[in-house]
N, C-alpha and C positions, 0 to 999 in steps of 0.2 A: 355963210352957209346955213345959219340957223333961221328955217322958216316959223316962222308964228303960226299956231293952228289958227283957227276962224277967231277964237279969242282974246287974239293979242298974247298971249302967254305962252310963252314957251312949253312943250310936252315934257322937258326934264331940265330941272335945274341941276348947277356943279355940283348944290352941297349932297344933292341926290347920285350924282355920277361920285363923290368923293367919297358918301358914305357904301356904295355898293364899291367900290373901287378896296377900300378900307376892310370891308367883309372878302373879298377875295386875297387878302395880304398884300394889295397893287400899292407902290408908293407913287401915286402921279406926280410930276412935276408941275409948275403950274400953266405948261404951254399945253404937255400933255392933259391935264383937267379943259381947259378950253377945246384942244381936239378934240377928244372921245364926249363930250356935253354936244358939239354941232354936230357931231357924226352921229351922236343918238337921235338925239332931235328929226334929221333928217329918215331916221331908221321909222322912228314911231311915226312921225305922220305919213311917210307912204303905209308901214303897217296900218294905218287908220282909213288910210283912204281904198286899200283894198277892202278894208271890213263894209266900208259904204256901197259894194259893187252891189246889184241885184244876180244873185245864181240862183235865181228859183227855176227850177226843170235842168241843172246842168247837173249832169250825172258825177261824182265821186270817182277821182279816177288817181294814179299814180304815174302818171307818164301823159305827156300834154298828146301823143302818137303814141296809132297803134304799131308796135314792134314784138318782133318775136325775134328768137332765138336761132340762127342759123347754124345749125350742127349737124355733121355728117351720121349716118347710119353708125348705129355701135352693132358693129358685127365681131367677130373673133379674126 
């Protein structure tokens, strides 16, 4: 599950998932150190490869659709 960026090297090593694991008070085991190490892996280089998209002219938006809010009359 763990892909190598373009440079052979992995995005995050264990002792990097054990020392931020270690800052949250986590006791990994050491199956769970090998899961959460390919599941970061896997997190950062898609994070990385969204950062390589070109959005130059897409507008900043907060909802991928336009939606509104369908609500009745507030009358009494």
């Amino acid at each position: 599950m763990n892909s190598p960026n373009p440079t052979g090297t992995p995005p995050i090593s264990a002792s990097e998932v054990a020392h931020v694991a270690r800052l949250a008070r986590l006791d990994l085991s050491p199956q769970e150190l090998d899961y959460y190490t390919s599941s970061l892996a896997v997190i950062i280089d898609h994070a990385g490869a969204m950062s390589k998209l070109d959005l130059e002219g897409v507008p900043p938006m907060s909802h991928p659709f336009a939606i509104s809010n369908v609500l009745r009359e507030d009358v009494v």
